[in-house]
C-alpha positions in Angstrom: 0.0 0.0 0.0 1.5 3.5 -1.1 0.8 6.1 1.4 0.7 9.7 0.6 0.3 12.3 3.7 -0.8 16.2 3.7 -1.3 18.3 6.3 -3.1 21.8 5.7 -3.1 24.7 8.2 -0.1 23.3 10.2 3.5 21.9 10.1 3.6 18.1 9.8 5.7 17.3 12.7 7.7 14.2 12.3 5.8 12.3 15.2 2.3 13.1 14.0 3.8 11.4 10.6 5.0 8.4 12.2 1.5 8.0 14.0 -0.6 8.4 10.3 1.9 5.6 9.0 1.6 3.1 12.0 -2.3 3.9 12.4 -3.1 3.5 8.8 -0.4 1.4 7.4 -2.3 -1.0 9.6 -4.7 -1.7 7.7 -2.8 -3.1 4.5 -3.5 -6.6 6.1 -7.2 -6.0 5.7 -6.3 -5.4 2.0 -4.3 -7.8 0.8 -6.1 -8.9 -2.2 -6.4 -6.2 -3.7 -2.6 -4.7 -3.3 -1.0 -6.5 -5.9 1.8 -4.3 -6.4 1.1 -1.8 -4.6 -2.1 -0.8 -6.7 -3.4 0.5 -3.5 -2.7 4.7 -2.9 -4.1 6.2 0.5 -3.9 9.8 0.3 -4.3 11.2 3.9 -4.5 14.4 4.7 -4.7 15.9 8.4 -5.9 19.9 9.2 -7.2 22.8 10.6 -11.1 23.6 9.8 -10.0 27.4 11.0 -7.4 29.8 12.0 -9.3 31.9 13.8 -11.1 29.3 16.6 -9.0 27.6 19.3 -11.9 25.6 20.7 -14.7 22.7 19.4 -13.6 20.6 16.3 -10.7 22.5 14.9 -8.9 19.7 13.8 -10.2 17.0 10.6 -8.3 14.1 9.1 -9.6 12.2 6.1 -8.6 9.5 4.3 -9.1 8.1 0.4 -8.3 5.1 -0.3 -8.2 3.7 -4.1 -8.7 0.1 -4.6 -9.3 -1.6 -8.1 -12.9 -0.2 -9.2 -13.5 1.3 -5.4 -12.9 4.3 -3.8 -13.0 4.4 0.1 -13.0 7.7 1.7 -13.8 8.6 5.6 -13.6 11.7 7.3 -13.6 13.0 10.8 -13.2 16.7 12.6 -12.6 16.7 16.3 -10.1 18.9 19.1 -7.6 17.0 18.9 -5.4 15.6 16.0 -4.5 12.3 17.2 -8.5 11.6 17.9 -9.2 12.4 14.6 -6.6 10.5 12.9 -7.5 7.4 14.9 -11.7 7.7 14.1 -10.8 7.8 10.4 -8.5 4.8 10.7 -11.5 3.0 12.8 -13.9 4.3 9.9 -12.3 3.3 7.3 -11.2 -0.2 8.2 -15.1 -0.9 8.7 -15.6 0.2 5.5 -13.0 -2.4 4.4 -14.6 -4.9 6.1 -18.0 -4.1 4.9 -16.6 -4.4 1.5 -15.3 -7.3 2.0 -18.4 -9.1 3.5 -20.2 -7.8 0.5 -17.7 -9.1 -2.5 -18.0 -12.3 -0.1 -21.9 -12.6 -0.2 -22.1 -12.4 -3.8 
């Protein structure tokens, strides 16, 4: 799985990277039939809603992730960054499994 991060509104610290690699890097167990040679690109990008507020949901991660003929894509806004990186990576491994279950049904 190729992983491309972005962050908007803020300085990707080196740490905060780390954590979007471990969290979803994860998750390329859950798609292993469909990364055949890396044919699978999550683009993640982490922000700021505002510049202005410094309370509520100021922070938002999101996550697309293409697979053969699919497109996944979660997003989540909340105060803090790490929360909001870890609800996407919870999101969108349910939508992987949902897939899944449905491509098994059939």
């Amino acid at each position: 799985m190729r992983l491309q991060i972005k962050a908007t509104g803020f300085e990707l610290t080196p740490s905060l990277k780390n954590l979007i690699e471990e969290k979803i890097g994860g998750l390329a167990r859950f798609i292993q039939r469909w990364d055949k040679n890396d044919a699978v690109l999550t683009r993640v990008e982490v922000g700021k809603t505002t510049n202005h507020h410094q309370k509520g949901d100021v922070f938002y991660a999101e996550a697309n992730m293409d697979l053969p003929n699919k497109m996944l894509r979660v997003e989540e806004t909340n105060n803090d960054v790490h929360t909001a990186i870890e609800r996407v990576k919870d999101r969108l491994k349910n939508e992987i499994v949902r897939l899944k279950d449905k491509l098994t049904d059939h």
